[in-house]
C-alpha positions as CSV (number, residue, x, y, z in Angstrom):
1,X,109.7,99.5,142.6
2,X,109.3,95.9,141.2
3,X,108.4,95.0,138.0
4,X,106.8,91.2,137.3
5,X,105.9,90.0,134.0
6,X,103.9,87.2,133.1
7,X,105.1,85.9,129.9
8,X,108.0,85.8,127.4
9,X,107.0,86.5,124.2
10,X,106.5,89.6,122.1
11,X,104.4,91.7,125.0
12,X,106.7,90.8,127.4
13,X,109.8,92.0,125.0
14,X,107.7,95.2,124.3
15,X,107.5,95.8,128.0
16,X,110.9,95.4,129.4
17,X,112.0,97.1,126.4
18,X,109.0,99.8,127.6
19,X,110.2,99.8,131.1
20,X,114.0,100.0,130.2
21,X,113.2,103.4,128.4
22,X,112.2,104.8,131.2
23,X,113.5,103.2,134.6
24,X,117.2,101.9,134.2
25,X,117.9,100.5,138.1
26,X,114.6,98.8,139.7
27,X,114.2,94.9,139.2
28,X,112.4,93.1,136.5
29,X,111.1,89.8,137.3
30,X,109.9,87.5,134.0
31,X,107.5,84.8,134.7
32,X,107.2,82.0,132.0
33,X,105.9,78.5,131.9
34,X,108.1,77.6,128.8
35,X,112.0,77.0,130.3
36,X,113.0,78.7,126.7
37,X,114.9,81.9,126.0
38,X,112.6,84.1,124.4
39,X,111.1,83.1,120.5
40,X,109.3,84.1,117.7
41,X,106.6,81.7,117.9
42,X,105.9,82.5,114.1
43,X,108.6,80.2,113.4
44,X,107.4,76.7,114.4
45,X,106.4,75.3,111.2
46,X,109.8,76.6,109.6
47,X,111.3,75.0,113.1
48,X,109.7,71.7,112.2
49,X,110.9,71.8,108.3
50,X,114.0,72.1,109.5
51,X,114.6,75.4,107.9
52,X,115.5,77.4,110.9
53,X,117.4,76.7,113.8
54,X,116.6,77.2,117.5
55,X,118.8,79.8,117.3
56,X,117.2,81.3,114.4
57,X,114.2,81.7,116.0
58,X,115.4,84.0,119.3
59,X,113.0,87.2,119.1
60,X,115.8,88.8,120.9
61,X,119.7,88.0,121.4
62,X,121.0,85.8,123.7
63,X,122.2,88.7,126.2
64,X,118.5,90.3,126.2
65,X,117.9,89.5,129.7
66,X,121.8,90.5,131.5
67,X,121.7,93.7,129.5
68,X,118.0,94.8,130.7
69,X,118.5,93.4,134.1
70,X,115.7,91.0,134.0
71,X,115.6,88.1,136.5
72,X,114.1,85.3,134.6
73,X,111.8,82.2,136.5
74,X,111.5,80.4,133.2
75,X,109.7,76.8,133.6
76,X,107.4,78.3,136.3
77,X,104.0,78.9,136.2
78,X,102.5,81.4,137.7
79,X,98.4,80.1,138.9
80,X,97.2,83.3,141.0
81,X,97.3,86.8,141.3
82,X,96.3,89.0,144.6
83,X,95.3,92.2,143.3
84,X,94.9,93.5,147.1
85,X,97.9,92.1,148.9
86,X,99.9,92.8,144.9
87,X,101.0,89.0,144.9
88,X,101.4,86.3,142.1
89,X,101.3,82.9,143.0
90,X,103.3,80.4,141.0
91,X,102.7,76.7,140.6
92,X,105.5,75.8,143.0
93,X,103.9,78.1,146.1
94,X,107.3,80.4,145.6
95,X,104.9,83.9,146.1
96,X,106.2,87.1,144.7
97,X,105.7,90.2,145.6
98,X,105.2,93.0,142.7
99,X,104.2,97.2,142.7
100,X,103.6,97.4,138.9
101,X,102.1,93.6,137.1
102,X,101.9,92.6,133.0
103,X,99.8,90.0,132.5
104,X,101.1,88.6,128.7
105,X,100.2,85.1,128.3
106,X,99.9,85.2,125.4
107,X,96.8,82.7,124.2
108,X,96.1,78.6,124.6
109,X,94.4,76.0,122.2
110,X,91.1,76.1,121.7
111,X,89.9,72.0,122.2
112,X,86.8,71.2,121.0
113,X,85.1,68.2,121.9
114,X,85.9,64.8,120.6
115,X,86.6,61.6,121.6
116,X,90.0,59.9,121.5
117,X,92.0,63.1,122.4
118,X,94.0,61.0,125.4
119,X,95.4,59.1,122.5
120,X,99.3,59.6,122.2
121,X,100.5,61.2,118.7
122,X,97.2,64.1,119.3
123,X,98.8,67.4,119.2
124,X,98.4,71.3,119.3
125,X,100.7,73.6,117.4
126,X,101.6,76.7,119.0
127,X,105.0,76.3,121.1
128,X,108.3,75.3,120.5
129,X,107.5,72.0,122.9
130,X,104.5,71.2,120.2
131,X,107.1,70.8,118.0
132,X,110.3,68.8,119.3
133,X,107.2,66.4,120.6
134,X,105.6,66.2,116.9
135,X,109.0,66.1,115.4
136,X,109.9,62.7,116.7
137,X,106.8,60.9,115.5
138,X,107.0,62.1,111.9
139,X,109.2,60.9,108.6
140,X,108.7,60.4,105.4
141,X,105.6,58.4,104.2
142,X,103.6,59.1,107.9
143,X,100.5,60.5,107.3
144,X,98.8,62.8,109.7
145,X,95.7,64.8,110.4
146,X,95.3,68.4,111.1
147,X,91.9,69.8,112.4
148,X,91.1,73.5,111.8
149,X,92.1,75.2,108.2
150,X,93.1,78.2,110.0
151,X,96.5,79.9,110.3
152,X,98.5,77.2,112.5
153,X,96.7,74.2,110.7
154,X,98.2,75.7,107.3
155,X,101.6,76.3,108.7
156,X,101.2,73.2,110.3
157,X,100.7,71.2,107.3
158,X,103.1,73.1,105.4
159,X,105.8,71.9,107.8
160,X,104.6,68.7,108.2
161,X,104.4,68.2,103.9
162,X,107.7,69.3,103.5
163,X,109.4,66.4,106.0
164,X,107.3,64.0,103.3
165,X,104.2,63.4,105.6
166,X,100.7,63.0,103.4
167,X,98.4,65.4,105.0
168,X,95.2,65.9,105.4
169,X,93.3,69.2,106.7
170,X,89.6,68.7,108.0
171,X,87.8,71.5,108.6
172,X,84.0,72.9,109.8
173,X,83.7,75.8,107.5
174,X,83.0,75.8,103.6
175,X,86.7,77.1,103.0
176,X,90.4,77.4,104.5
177,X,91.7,80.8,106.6
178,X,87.7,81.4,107.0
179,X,87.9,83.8,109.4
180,X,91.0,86.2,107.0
181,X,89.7,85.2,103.3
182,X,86.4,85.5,101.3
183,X,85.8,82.1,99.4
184,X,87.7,83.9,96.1
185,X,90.8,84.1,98.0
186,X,90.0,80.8,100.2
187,X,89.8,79.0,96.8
188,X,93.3,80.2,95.2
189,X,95.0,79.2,98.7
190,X,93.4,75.8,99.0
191,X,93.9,74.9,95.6
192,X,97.8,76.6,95.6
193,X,98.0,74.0,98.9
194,X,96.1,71.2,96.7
195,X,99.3,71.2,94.4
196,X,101.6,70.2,96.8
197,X,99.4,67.1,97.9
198,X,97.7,68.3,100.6
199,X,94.4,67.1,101.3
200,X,90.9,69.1,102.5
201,X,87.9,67.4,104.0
202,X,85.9,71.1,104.3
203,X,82.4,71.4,106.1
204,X,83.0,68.5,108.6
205,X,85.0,67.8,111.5
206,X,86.2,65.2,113.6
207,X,83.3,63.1,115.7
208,X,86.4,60.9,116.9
209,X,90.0,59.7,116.8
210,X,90.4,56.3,116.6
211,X,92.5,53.6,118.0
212,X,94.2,52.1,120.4
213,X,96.8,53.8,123.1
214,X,98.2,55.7,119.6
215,X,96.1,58.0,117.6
216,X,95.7,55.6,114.5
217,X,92.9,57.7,112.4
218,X,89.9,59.8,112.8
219,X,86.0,59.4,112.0
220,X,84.1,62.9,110.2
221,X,80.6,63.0,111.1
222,X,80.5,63.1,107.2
223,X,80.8,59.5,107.4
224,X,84.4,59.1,106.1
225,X,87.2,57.9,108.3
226,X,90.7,58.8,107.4
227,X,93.9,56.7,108.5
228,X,96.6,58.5,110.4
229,X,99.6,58.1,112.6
230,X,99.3,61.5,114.1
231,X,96.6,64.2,114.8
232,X,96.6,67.9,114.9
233,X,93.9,69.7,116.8
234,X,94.3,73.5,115.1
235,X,91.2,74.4,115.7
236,X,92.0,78.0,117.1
237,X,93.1,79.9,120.1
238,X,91.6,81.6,122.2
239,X,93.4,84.2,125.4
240,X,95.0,82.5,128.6
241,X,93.2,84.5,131.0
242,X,93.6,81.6,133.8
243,X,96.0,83.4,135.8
244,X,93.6,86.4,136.0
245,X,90.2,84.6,136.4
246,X,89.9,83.8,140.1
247,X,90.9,87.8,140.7
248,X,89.4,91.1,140.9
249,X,91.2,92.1,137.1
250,X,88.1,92.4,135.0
251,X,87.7,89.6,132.2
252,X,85.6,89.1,129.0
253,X,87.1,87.2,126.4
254,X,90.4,88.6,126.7
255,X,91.5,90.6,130.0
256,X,90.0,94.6,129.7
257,X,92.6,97.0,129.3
258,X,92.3,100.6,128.6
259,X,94.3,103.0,125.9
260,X,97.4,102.6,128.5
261,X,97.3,98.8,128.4
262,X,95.7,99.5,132.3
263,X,93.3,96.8,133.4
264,X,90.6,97.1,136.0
265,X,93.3,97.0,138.3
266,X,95.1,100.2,138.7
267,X,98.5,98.4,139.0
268,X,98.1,95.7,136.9
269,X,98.6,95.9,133.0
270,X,98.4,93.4,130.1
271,X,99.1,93.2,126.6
272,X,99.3,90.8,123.3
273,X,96.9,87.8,122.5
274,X,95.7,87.5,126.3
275,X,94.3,91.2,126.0
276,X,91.0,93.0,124.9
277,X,92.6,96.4,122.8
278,X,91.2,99.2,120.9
279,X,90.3,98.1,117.4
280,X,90.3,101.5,115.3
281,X,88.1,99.4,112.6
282,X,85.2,98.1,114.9
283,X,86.2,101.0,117.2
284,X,85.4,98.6,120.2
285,X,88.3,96.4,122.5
286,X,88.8,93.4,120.8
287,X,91.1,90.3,121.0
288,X,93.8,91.4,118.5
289,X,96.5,88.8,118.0
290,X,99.1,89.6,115.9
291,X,102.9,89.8,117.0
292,X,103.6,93.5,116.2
293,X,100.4,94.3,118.1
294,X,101.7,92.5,121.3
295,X,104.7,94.2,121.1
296,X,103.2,97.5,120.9
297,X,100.9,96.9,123.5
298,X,103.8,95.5,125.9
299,X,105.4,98.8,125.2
300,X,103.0,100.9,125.7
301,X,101.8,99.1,129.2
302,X,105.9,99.2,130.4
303,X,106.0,103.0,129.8
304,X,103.1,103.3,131.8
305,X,104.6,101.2,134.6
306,X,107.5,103.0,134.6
307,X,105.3,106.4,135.3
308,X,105.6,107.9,131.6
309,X,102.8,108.8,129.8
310,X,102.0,106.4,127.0
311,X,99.0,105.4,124.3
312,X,98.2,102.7,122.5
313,X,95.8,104.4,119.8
314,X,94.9,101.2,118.8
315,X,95.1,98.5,115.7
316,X,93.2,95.9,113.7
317,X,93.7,92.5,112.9
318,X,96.4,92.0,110.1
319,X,97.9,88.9,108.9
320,X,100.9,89.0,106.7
321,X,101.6,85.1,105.5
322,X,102.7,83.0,102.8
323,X,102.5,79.5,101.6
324,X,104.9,77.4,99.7
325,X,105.9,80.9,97.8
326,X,102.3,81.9,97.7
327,X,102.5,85.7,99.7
328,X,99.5,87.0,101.4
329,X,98.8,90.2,103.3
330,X,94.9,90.9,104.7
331,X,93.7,93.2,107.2
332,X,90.3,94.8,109.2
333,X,86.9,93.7,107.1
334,X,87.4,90.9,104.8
335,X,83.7,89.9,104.0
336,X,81.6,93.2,105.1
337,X,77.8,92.8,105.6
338,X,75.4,95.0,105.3
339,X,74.8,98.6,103.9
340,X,77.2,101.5,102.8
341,X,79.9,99.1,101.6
342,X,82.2,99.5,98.3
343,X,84.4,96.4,97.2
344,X,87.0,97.1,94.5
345,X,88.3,93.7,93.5
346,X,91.2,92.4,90.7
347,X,90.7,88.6,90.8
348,X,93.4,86.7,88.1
349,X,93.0,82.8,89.6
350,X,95.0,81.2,86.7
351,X,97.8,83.4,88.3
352,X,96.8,83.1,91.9
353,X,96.4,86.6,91.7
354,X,93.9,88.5,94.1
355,X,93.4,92.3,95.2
356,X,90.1,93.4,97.4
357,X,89.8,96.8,99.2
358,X,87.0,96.8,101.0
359,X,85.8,101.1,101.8
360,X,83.0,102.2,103.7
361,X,82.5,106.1,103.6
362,X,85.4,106.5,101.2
363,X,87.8,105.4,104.2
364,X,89.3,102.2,103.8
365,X,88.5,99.2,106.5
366,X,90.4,96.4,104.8
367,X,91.9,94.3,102.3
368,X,92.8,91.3,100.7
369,X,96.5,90.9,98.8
370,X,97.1,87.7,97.2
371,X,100.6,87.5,95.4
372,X,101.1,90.6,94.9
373,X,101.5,92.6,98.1
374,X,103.5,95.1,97.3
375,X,101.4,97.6,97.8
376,X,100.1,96.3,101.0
377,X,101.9,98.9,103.2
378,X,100.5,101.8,101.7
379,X,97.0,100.3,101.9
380,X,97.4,99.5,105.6
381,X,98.6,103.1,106.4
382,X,95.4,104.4,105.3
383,X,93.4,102.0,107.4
384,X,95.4,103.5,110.2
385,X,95.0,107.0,109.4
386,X,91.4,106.4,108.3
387,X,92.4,108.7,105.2
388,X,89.5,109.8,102.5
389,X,90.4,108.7,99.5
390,X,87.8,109.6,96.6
391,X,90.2,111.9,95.2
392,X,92.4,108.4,94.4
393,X,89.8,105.8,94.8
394,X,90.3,104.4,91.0
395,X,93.8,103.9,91.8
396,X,94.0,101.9,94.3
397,X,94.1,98.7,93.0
398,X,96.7,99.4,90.0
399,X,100.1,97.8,90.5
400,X,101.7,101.2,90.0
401,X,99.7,102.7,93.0
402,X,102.1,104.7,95.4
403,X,102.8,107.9,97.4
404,X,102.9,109.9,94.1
405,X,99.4,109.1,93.4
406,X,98.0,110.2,97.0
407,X,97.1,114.2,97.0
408,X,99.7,116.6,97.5
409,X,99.2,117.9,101.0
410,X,98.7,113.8,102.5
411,X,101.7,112.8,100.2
412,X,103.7,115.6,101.9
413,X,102.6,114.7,105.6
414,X,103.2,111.2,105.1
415,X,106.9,111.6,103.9
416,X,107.3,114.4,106.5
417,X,106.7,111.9,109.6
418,X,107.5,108.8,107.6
419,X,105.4,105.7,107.7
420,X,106.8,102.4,109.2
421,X,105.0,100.0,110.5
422,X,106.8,100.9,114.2
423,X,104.3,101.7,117.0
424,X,101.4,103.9,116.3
């Protein structure tokens, strides 16, 4: 039996780590384009600021590999898989041969059109390589230009703001983090971010960067142009399917896997961003991509290829963030339309303070914590568990909300099986 994985991130950990549980002796081959040990790719801004080291930002020790006797091909890409002849191609024609496959690529940049994005100093933001390339460009006084007001554009210009760069965000929709906030908590983060001199040019985006061989501004199609010595494109990101798209694996957005992280394909698996899960809110596969959902799906899918018998129930999109001291946890429906909706909300905005639970037939399907998240946990575990709670409703949002409030027999269950935030 051989094992190959495609990718070296938190799917990838979750499988060897999977596979390791089960099967001790047969060979592990890791395929990854980056030449890095294993990192939390979470950590690039704090990289960039200088606030954590390289060493810091290992997802797992330095001996992961040797100990779960993993034969690494790091720096390699692989371009092609044979699903009939059960053979991955890599960029340097080396072919390897595999009984059980992970696809976990993980995702890729979204680029949308524009012109000037040849120019040197135009960046993306999601690997360590983004950001030993940005780092020796910026110091104090440069001013730079991030596109998208997303997640990675806010970390980005958090990074970049704290090395002294003037920073400016541009993005299409009416209000940063559109797709995770409703414009009440969209306004408290922008205007938190506005304190520490960063910039927002919202409902525009960039027709062009300008200048000569070097990025030296960019042109809205409001009209404005902004001066800059460097350019972020943020945008988004969307699943690297590449590897699988010229094969018989079935594809939509992300690759199509089923509740064993199975694709199409019986042996072939993926898992993390490049994957289409179960989401237990939309109860559909969707693209969920968030870090402890890779993992779990990369453990689930290595169980499986080591012949146990493993689920992944599912999940739903969860982000759990902060900015310049400003902590945020949100989760599932954020801005629900239509009918049968109930929205308890604590807004506070001289205190940056923000608390929306979103319900739909007394079960909760998400939430919005600004500042104080303390709660958050609790909250979450009844997304999973899709608990009723009318008996508790008009407690929910108090600060003092906790086990002791929830009904005897669910407080009982839930401190009888516990309720981490492990693999579900």
């Amino acid at each position: 039996m051989h094992y190959v994985i495609i990718g070296n991130s938190a799917a990838a950990v979750g499988a060897v780590e999977g596979i390791r549980k089960v099967d001790k002796e047969n060979p592990i081959t890791l395929i990854s384009d980056e030449p890095y040990h294993t990192y939390s790719r979470p950590l690039i801004s704090y990289f960039l600021a200088g606030k954590v080291t390289e060493e810091k930002m290992l997802y797992r020790g330095q001996d992961f590999y040797q100990k779960n006797t993993v034969t690494t091909l790091l720096g390699q890409k692989a371009i092609a898989i044979d699903t009939d002849s059960k053979e991955v191609r890599l960029e340097n024609n080396e072919v390897l041969v595999y009984d059980k496959l992970l696809v976990a690529t993980g995702g890729t940049p979204f680029i949308p059109p524009m012109a000037g994005l040849e120019k040197k100093n135009v960046f993306t933001f999601i690997k360590k390589d983004d950001v030993k390339a940005i780092s020796k460009v910026v110091a104090t006084g440069k001013k730079a230009v991030i596109v998208g007001a997303g997640l990675i554009g806010l970390k980005a210009a958090e990074g970049l703001s704290s090395l002294g760069v003037d920073v400016t965000i541009v993005e299409l929709a009416n209000r940063v983090l559109s797709a995770i906030l409703d414009e009440d908590g969209a306004d408290i983060v922008r205007k938190h971010l506005e304190k520490r001199g960063i910039k927002f040019e919202l409902n525009t985006s960039v027709e062009a960067i300008t200048g000569g061989e070097e990025a030296q501004g960019v042109t809205l199609k409001n009209g404005k142009s902004i001066s800059a010595d460097l350019v972020i494109v943020a945008v988004g990101v969307r699943p690297n399917t590449e590897v699988a798209e010229n094969s018989k694996i079935a594809v939509n957005r992300g690759i199509v896997i089923d509740e064993k992280c199975q694709t199409s394909i019986q042996s072939v698996y993926a898992a993390g961003d490049v994957a289409e899960g179960y989401d237990l809110i939309f109860a559909q596969n969707r693209v969920l991509p968030i870090l402890p959902n890779a993992y779990c799906q990369g453990e689930t899918a290595g169980l499986n290829m080591a012949g146990s018998e493993s689920i992944f129930s599912g999940g739903f999109a969860m982000n759990s963030i902060g900015f310049y001291g400003l902590p945020m946890i949100t989760a599932g429906i954020v801005k629900p339309e239509g009918n049968g909706y109930e929205v308890l909300v604590e807004l506070v905005p001289e205190q940056s303070l923000y608390k929306k639970i979103i319900l739909k037939d007394n079960i909760v399907v998400g939430f919005i914590y600004l500042n104080k998240v303390d709660r958050a946990g609790i909250i979450t575990s009844l997304i999973r568990e899709k608990t009723n709670v009318v008996d508790f409703k008009e407690k929910l949002l108090k600060d003092s909300f906790g086990y002791i409030d929830l009904p005897q027999q669910l407080r009982k269950s839930k401190l009888l099986k516990g309720d981490s935030m492990s693999c579900w």
